[in-house]
C-alpha positions as CSV (number, residue, x, y, z in Angstrom):
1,X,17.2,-0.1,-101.9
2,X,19.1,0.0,-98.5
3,X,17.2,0.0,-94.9
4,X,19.3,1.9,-92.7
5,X,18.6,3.5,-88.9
6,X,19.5,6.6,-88.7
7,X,22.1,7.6,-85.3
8,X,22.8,11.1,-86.1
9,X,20.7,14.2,-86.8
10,X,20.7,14.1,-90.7
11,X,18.0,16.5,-92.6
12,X,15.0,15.6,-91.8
13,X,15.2,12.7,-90.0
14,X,16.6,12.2,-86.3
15,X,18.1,9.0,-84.8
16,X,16.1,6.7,-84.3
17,X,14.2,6.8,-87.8
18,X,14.2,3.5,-90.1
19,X,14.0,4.6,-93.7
20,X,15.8,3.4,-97.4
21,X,17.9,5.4,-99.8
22,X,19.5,3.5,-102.9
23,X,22.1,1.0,-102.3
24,X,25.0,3.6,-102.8
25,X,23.6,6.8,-100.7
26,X,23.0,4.1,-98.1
27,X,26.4,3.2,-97.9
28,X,28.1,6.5,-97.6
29,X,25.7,7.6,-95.1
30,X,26.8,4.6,-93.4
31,X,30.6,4.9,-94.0
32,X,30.1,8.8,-92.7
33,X,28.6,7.5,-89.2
34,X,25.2,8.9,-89.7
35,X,23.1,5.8,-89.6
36,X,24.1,1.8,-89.6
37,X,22.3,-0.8,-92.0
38,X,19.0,-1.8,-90.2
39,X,17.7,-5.2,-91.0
40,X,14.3,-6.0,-89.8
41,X,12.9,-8.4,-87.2
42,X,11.1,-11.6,-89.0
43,X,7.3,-11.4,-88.5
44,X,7.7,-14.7,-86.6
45,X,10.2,-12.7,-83.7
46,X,7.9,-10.0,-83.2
47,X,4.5,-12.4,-82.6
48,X,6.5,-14.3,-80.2
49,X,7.3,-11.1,-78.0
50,X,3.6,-9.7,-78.2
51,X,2.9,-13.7,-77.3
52,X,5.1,-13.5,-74.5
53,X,4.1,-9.9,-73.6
54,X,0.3,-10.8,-73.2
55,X,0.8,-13.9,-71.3
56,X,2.6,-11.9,-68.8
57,X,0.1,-9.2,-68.5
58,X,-2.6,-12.0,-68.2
59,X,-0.6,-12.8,-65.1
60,X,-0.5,-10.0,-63.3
């Protein structure tokens, strides 16, 4: 299993969307230029930003 983002209109899913296929549908959808491999923030990244996000709205 693959996560890819999708950058092209492909069936049901428009750019933009994060989704997996297996490892080798993946691939050609990447080698065809309809979406690029998509690896996810770590859980620690995306605290940091809501962190950094509150402490600015706390601010101002």
């Amino acid at each position: 299993m693959k996560l890819v983002k999708i950058v092209r209109h492909h069936r049901q899913y428009t750019p933009g969307d994060v989704t997996g296929f297996a490892d080798g549908h993946a691939q050609k959808l990447i080698d065809a230029g309809i979406a690029e491999e998509h690896v996810p923030e770590a859980k620690d990244a995306k605290a940091s930003k809501s962190d950094a996000t509150k402490a600015a709205a706390a601010k101002g």
